[in-house]
C-alpha positions as CSV (number, residue, x, y, z in Angstrom):
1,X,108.9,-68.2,-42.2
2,X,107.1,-70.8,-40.3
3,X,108.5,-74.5,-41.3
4,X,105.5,-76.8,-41.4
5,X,106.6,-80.2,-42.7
6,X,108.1,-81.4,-45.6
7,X,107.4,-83.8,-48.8
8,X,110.4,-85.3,-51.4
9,X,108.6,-85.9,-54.7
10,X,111.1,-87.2,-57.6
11,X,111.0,-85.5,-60.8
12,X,112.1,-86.0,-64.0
13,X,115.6,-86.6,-65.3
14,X,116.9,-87.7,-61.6
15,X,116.0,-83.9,-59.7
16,X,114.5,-83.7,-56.3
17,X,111.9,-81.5,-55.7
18,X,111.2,-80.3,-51.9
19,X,107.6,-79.0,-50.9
20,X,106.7,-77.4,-47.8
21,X,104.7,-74.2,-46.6
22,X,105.1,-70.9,-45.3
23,X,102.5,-71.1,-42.7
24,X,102.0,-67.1,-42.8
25,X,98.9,-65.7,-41.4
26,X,98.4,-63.0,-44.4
27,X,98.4,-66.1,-46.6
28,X,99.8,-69.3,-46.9
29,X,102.0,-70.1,-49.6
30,X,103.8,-74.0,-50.4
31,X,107.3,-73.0,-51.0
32,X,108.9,-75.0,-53.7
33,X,112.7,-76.0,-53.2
34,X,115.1,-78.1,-56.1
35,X,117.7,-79.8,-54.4
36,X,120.9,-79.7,-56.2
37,X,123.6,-82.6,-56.1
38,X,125.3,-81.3,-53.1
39,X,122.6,-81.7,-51.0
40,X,121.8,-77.8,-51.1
41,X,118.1,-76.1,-51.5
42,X,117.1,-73.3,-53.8
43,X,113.5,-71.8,-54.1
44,X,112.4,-72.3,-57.4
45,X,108.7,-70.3,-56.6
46,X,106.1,-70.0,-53.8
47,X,102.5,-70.9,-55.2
48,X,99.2,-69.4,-53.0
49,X,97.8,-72.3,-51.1
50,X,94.4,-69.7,-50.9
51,X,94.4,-70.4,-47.5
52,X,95.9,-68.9,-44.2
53,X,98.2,-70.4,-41.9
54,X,98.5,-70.3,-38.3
55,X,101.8,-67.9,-38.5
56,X,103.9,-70.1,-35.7
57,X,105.0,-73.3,-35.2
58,X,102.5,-76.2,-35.1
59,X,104.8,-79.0,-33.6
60,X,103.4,-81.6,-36.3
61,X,104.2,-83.8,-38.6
62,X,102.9,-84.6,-42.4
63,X,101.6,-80.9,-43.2
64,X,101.7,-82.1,-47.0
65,X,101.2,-85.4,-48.4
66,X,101.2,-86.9,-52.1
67,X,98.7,-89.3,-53.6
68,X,100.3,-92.5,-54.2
69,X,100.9,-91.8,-58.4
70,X,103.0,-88.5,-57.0
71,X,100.6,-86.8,-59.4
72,X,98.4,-84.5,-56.1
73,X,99.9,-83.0,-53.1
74,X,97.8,-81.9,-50.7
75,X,98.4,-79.0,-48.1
76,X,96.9,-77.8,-44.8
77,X,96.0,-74.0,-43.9
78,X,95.7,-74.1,-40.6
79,X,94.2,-70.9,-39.6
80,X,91.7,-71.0,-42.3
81,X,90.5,-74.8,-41.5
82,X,91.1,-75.9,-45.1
83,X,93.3,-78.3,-47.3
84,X,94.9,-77.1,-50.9
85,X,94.7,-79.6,-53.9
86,X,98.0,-79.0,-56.4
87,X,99.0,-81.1,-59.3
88,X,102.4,-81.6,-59.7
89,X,104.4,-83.3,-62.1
90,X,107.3,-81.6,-64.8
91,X,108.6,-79.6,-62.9
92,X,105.5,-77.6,-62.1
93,X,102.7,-77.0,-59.8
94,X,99.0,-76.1,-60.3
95,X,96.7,-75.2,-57.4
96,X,93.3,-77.0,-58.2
97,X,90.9,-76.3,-55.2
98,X,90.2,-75.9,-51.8
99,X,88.1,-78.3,-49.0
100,X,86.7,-77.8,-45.8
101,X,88.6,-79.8,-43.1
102,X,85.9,-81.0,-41.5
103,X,87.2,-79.3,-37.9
104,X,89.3,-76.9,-36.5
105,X,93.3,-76.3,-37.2
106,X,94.3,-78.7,-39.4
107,X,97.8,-79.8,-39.3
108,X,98.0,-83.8,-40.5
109,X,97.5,-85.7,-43.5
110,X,98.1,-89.2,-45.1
111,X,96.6,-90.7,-48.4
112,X,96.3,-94.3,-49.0
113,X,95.2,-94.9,-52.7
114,X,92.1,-92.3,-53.0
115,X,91.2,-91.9,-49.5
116,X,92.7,-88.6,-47.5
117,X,92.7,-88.2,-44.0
118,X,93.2,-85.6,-42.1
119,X,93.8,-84.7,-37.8
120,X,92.4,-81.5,-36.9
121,X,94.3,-80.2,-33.7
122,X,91.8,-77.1,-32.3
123,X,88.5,-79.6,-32.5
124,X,90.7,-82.5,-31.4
125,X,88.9,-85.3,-34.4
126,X,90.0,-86.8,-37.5
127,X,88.2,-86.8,-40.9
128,X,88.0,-88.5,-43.8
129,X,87.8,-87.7,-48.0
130,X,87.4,-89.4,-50.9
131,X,90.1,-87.9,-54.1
132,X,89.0,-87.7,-57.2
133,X,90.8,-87.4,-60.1
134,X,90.5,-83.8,-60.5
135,X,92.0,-83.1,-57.1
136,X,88.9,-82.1,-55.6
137,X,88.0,-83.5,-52.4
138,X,84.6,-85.3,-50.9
139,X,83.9,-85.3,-47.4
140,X,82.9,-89.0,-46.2
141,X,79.4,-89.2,-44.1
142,X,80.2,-90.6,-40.8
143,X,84.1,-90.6,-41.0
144,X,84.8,-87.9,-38.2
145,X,86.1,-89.2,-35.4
146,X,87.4,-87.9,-31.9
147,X,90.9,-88.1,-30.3
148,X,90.8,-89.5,-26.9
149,X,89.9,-86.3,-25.0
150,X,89.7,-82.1,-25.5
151,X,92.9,-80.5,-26.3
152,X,95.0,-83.5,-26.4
153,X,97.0,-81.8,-28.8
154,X,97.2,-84.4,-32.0
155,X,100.3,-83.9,-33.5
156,X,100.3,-86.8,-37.0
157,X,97.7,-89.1,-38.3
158,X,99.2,-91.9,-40.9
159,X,97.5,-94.9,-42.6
160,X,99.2,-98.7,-41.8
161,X,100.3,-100.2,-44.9
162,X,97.0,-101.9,-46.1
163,X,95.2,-99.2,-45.3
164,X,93.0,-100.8,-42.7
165,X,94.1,-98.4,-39.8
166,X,94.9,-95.0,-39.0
167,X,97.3,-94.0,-36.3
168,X,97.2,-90.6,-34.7
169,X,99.6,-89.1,-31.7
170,X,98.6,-87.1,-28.7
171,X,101.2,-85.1,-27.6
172,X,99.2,-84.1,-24.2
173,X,97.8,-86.6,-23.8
174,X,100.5,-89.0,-24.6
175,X,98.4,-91.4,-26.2
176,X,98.4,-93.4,-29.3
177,X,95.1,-93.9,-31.1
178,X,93.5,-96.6,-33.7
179,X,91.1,-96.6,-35.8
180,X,89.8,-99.3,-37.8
181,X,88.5,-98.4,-41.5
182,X,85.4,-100.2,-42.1
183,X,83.9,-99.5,-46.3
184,X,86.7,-96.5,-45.9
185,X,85.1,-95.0,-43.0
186,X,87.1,-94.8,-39.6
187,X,85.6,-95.8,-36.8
188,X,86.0,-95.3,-33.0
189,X,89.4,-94.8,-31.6
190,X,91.4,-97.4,-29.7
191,X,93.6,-95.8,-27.4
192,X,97.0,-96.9,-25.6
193,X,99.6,-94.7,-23.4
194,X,102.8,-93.7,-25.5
195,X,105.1,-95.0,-22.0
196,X,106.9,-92.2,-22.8
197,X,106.2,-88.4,-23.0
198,X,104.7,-86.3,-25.9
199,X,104.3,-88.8,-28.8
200,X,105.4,-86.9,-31.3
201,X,106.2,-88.4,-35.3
202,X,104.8,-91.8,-37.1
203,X,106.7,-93.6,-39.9
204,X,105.4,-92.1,-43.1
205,X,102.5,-93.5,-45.0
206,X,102.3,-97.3,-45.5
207,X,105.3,-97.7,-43.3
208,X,103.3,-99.3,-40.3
209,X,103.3,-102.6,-41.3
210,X,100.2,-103.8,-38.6
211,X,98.5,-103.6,-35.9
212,X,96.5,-106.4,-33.1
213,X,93.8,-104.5,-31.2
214,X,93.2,-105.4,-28.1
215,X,89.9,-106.7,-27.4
216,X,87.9,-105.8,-24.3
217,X,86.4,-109.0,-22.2
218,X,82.7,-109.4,-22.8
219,X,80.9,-107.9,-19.6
């Protein structure tokens, strides 16, 4: 069993429960855990994402991420270039639908109210969705955007805390890139070297409190 990435969500009467995914290649499957007061895991049930996984490590972060009410969780299928709606809540999970990525090998997602995000690792771009309330997702005209260069090997995208910005890391490329959300639509990316080697993991969602672009001197 592959480990992709894992998301808390609190549930009723003070229980945790644990989300993450299988990653298999003969179909992916989020693998749901309840953590019991010592700490300790125990698989409660594995749900079909209908999707496939890659069937190896991705080296990511934020594989799953839950809309801001902890009422959706969204997962990624990497080898079938598709993200899984669930609802969640009671102590049970309900797949709703299936989406179109938008590129290739998607391994990253972050939700800011009803706007999901996603980095696509094998096309090297980032993508954007509106959620509605049924789970479903709608691509967003003109929000794909490109890392800084081909097989940079994008390893997280997050949202800064407003939601004005998204964040992505290259691990090959070591860069860090930004992207400004204008009407909820990301546009091109800002890019800085990590000084330091393979920038790997970003705070979690709404964590990165801001950021002050540099601006380029008028020719």
């Amino acid at each position: 069993m592959a480990i992709m990435g894992v998301q808390p969500a609190s549930a009723e009467n003070g229980a945790l429960t644990v989300y993450t995914e299988s990653n298999a290649a003969a179909g992916n499957q989020l693998l749901v855990f309840a953590q019991g007061e010592d700490g300790s895991l125990a698989l409660k049930f594995a749900i079909p994402t209908h999707g496939v996984g890659s069937g190896g490590g991705l080296s990511n972060e934020g594989a799953l991420a839950i809309s801001p009410d902890g009422s959706l969780l969204f997962a990624v299928n990497p080898g079938s270039n598709t993200i899984s709606s669930f609802r969640i809540g009671g102590g049970t999970v309900e797949f709703l639908a299936t989406a179109r990525s938008g590129g290739l090998t998607p391994v990253s997602l972050t939700v800011h109210d009803d706007l999901l995000y996603v980095l696509n690792q094998g096309s090297d771009d980032i993508t954007g969705f509106r959620v509605h309330d049924n789970g479903h997702l709608e691509a967003l005209a003109g929000s794909t955007q490109p890392l800084s260069g081909a097989a940079v090997g994008g390893a997280q995208v997050s949202f800064s805390s407003g939601g004005d910005f998204l964040v992505a890391t290259e691990k090959l490329g070591n860069q860090i890139g930004v992207f400004a959300l204008v009407g909820d639509i990301a546009q091109p990316g800002q890019f800085r070297q990590s000084f330091g080697p393979v920038p790997f993991g970003l705070p979690s969602t709404g964590a990165i409190v801001s950021w002050s672009p540099k601006r380029e001197a008028a020719p």
